[in-house]
Structure formats: structure tokens, C-alpha cells
MARTORMI-733408 format. One record per residue: x, y, z of N, C-alpha, C, CB in turn. Coordinates in steps of 0.1 Angstrom, whole numbers, padded with zeros to 4 digits, always signed. Glycine has a CB too. Layout:
<recs>
XYZXYZXYZXYZ
...
</recs>
This chain:
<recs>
+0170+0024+0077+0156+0020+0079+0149+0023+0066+0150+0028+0091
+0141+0031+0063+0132+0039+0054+0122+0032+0055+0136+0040+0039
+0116+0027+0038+0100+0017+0046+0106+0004+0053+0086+0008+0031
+0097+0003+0061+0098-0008+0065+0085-0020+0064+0103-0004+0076
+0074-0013+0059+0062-0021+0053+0055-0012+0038+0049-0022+0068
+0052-0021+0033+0044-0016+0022+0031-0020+0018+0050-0019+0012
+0018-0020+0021+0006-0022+0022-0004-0014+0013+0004-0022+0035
-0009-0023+0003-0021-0018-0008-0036-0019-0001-0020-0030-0024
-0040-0004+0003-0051-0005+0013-0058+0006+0007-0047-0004+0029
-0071+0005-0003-0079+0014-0008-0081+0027+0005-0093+0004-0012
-0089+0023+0013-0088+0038+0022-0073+0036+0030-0102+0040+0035
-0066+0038+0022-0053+0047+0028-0049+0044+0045-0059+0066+0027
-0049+0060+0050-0048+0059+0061-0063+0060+0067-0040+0067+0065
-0069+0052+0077-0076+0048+0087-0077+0042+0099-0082+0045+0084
-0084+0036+0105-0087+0036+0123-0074+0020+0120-0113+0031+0131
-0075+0016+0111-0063+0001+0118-0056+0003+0114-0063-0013+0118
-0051+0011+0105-0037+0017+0104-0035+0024+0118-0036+0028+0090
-0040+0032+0120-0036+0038+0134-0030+0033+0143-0044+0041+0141
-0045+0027+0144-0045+0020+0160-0034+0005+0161-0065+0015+0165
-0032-0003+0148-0029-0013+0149-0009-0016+0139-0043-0020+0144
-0010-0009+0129-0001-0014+0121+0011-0001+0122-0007-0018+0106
+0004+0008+0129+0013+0025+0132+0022+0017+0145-0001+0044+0139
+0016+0013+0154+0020+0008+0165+0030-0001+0166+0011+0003+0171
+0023-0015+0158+0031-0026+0157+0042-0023+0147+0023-0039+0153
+0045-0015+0139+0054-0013+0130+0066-0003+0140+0047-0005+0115
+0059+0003+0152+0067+0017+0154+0071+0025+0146+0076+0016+0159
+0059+0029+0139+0066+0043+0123+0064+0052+0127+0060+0046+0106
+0074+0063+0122+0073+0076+0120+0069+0079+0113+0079+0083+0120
+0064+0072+0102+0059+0085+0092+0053+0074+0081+0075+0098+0084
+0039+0076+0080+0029+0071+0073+0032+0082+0057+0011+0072+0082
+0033+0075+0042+0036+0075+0029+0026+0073+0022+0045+0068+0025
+0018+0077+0016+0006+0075+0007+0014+0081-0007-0009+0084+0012
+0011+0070-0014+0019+0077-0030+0008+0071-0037+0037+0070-0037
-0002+0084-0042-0007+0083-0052-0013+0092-0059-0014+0076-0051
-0012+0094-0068-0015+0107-0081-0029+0117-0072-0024+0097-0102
-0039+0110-0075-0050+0112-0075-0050+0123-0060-0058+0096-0075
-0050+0110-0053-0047+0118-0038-0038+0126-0038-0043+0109-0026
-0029+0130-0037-0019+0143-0038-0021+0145-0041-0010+0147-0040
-0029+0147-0055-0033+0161-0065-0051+0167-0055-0036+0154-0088
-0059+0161-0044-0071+0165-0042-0068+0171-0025-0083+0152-0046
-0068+0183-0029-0061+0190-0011-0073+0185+0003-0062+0215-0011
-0089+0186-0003-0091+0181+0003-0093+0167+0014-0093+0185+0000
-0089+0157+0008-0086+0143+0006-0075+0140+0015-0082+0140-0009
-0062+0152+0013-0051+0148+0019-0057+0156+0035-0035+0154+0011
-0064+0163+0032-0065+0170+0049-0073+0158+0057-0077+0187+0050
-0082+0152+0057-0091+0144+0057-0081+0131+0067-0097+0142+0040
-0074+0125+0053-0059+0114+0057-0051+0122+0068-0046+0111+0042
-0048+0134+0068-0041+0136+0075-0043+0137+0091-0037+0145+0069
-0054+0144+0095-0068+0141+0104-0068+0127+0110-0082+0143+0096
-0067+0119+0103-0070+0109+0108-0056+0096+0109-0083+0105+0101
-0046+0102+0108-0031+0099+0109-0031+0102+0126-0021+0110+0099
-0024+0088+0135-0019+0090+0149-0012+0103+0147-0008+0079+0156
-0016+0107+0164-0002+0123+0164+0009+0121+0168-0004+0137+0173
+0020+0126+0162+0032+0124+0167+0036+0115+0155+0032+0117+0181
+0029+0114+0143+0034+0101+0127+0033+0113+0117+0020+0083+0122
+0045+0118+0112+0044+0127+0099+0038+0118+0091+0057+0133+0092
+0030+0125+0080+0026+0124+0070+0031+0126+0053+0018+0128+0073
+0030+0121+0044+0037+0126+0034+0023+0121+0024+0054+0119+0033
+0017+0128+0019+0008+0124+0005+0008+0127-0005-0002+0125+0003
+0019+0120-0015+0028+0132-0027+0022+0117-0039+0055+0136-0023
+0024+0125-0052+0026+0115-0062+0035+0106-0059+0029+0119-0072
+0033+0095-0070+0045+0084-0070+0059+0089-0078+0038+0069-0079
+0061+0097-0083+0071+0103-0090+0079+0109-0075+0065+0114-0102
+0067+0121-0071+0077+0125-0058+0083+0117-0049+0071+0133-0049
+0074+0107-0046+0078+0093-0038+0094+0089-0041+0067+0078-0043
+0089+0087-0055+0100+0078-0061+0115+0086-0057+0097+0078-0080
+0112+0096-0061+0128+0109-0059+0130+0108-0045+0125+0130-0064
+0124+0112-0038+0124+0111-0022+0134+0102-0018+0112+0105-0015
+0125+0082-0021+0128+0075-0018+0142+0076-0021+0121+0069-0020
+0147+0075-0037+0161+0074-0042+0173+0079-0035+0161+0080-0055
+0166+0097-0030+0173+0104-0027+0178+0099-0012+0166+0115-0030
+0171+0093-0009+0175+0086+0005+0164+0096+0018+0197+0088+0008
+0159+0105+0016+0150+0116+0026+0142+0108+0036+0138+0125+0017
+0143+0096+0040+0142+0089+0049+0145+0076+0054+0135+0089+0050
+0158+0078+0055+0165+0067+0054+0168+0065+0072+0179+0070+0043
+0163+0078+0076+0161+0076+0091+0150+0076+0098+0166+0084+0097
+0136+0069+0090+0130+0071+0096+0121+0061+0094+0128+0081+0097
+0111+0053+0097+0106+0042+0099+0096+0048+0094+0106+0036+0111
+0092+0042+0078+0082+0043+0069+0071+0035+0069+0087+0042+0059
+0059+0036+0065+0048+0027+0067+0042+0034+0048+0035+0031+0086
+0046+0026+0042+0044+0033+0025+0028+0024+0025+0059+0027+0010
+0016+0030+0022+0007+0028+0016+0003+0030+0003+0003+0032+0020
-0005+0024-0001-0008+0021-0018-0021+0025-0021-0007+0005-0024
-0029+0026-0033-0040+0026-0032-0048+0013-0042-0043+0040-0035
-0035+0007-0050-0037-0002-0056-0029-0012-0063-0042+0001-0062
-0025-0022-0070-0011-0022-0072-0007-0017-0084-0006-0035-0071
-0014-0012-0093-0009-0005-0105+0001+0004-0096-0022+0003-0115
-0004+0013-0088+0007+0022-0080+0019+0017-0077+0003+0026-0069
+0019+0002-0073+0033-0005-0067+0040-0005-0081+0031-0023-0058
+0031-0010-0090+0038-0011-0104+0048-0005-0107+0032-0007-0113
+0037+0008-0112+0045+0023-0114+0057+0027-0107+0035+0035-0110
+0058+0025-0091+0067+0032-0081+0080+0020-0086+0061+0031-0060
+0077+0010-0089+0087+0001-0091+0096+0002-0105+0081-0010-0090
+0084+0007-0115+0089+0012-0125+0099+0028-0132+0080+0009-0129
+0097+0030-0115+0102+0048-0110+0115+0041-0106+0092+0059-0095
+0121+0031-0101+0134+0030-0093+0131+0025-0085+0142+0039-0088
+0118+0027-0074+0116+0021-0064+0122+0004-0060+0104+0022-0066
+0125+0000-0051+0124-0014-0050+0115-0022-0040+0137-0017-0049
+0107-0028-0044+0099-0034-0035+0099-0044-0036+0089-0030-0033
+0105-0056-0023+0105-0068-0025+0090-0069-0017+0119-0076-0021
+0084-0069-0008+0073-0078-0004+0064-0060+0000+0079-0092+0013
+0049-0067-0004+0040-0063-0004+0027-0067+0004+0039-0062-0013
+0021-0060+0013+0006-0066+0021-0004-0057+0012+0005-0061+0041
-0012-0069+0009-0025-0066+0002-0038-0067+0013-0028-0078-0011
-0042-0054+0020-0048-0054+0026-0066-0051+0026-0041-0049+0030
-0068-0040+0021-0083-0037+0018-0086-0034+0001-0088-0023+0029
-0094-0037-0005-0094-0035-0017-0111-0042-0020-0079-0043-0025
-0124-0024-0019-0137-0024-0021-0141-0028-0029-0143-0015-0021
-0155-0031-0031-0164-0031-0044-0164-0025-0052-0175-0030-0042
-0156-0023-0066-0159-0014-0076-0167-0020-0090-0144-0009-0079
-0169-0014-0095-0181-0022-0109-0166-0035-0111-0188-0007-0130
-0174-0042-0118-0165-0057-0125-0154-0057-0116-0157-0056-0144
-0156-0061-0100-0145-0068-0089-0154-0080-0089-0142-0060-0072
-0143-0086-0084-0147-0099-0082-0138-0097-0063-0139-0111-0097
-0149-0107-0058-0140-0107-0044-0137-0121-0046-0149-0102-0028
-0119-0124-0039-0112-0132-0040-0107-0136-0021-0103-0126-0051
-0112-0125-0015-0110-0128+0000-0117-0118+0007-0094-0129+0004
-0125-0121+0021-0134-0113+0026-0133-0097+0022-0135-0115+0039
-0122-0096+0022-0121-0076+0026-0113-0073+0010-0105-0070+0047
-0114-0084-0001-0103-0082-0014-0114-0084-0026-0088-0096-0016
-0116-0072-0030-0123-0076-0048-0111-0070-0059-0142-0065-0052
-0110-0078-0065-0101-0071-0075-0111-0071-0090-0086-0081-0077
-0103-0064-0096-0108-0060-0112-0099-0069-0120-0105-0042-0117
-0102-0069-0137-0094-0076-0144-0079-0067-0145-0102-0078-0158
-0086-0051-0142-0067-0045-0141-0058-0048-0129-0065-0026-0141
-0069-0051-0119-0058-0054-0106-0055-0066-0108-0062-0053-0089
-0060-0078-0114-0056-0091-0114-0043-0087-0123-0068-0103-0120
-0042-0076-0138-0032-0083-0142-0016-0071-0135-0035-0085-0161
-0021-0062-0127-0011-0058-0123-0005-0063-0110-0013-0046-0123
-0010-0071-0105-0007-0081-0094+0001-0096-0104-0025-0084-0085
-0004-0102-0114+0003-0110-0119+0019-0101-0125-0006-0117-0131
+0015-0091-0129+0033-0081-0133+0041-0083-0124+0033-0062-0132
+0035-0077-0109+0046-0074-0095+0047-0091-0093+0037-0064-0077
+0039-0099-0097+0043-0117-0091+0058-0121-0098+0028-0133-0099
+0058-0114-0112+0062-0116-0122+0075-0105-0122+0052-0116-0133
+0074-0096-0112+0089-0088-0108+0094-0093-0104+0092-0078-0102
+0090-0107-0091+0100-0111-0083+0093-0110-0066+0113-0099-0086
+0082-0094-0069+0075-0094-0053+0067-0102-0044+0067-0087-0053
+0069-0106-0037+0060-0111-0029+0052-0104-0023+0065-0118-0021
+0039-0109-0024+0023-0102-0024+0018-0117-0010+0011-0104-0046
+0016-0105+0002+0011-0116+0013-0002-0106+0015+0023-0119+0029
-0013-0112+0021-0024-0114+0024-0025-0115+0041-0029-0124+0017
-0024-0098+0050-0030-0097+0058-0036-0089+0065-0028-0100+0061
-0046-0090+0074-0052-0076+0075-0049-0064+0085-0066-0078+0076
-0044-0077+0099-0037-0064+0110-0024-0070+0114-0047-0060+0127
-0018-0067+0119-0003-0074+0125-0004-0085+0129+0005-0068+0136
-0014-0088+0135-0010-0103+0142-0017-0115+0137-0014-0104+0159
-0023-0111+0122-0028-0122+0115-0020-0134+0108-0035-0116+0105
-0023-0138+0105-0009-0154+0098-0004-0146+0086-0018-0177+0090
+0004-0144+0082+0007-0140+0071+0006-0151+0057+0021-0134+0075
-0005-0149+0045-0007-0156+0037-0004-0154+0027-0016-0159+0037
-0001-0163+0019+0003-0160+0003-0006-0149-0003+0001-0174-0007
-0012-0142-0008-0019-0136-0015-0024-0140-0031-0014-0126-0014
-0014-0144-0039-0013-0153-0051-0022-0171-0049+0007-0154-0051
-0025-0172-0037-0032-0183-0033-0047-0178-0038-0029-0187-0017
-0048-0167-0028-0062-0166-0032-0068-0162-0048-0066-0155-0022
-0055-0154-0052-0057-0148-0069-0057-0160-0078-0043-0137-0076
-0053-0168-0072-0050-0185-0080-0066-0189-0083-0039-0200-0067
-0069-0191-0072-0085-0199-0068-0091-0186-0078-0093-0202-0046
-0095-0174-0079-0101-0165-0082-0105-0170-0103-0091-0150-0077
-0088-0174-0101-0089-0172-0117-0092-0188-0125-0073-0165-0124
-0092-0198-0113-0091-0213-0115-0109-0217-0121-0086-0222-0097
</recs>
């Protein structure tokens, strides 16, 4: 098993991760790999709080991720790996990681976003770290809870930049 989804979702873990993609995935154990967050204790208490009970948590750098993953440390267990952007998918990929398909899910208003789909603004760094992972091979789908159509994501980044 290990992951079995990978989803780039600015707030992390929250109420539709919970309630909706914890469920429909049946995971044990929700993965946040990102610097920032692992390194801010309060941040991870917060995510963790608001993680279903009964779903370990793991909120480590992408380096620790990376070793974890390699090492095989859950290879029994039904992963739900979250992102906080795709520079992070980048990076984890560029750690060993392998990630063939990716859900681009929530991604806020930050200065110079542009929104490309209701709940997606990207920056000129997420446009070009999202052309990189197009350009690894990954497939980048566009959806927001389980039972949405699953969409290209590269569709919408297309029209963004057309």
C-alpha cells in the first residue's frame, strides 16, 4: 500500500479532508510534508486537532518524508500524503520520492495569484513548478472531494496562460 493519494491542498488537513477524502480513501494515516509546518509546533498541534480519530498523523519535513517513504515505514498502511504546494511535490520527487499522479486541490489568494479555477490561484512560481512535475511525467488532476469528475488540471493552467 503506502500512499495511496497525493493532494496539494494549502490548508493541509481540514473539515473535507476529514470528513470526505479520509473516508473515501479509507487511510490510516494522513502525511503533511512540509518544511515550514514541521518546523512550527504550534501549527502541527492545531493539524493534528483537527485530524479524524483513529488516522495517525505524521508532519515532518520533506527530507524526513522522503527517508520514511524510501525506507518503506509504511508500506502497510494507507497513506493520504498532503502538500502545501507543488514546489513541495517537486522537491519530494527530487528526494527519491515517486509520484506518478497528483490532486490539485485548494490553493488561496496570495499577492501575484492569479485564479485559474474557483478554489485555485496560482503564482508565477506555482505555474512554473507545476509545468516541471507536467514535465516529470506527473499527472496533475483537478478535484475537490471524491466524488467530483476527475479533471485534467493542466487544462485549466493552459487557459490561465493562453
Amino acid at each position: 500500500m503506502g500512499i495511496v493519494h497525493v493532494r496539494i491542498d494549502d490548508r493541509l488537513i481540514h473539515g473535507q479532508v476529514a470528513a470526505f477524502w479520509c473516508n473515501s480513501l479509507k487511510i490510516d494515516r494522513i502525511m503533511v510534508a512540509n518544511d515550514k509546518v514541521a518546523s512550527d509546533d504550534m501549527q502541527k498541534s492545531v493539524l493534528r486537532l483537527v485530524a479524524p480519530p483513529g488516522i495517525r498523523t505524521s508532519i515532518i519535513s520533506k527530507e524526513t518524508a522522503a527517508a520514511n517513504i524510501k525506507a518503506g515505514k509504511y508500506e502497510t498502511q494507507r497513506v493520504f500524503l498532503i502538500l502545501k504546494n507543488p514546489k513541495d511535490a517537486y522537491e519530494l520527487i527530487n528526494l527519491g520520492v515517486d509520484l506518478k499522479t497528483i490532486n490539485v486541490g485548494n490553493m488561496a489568494h496570495r499577492e501575484g495569484a492569479i485564479q485559474i479555477k474557483t478554489n485555485i490561484k496560482v503564482t508565477k512560481e506555482d505555474i512554473e513548478y507545476f509545468l516541471k512535475l507536467k514535465e516529470m511525467g506527473v499527472e496533475l488532476t483537478a478535484k475537490m472531494i471524491p466524488d467530483d469528475p476527475e479533471t485534467d488540471f493542466m487544462d485549466y493552467l493552459k487557459k490561465a496562460l493562453d
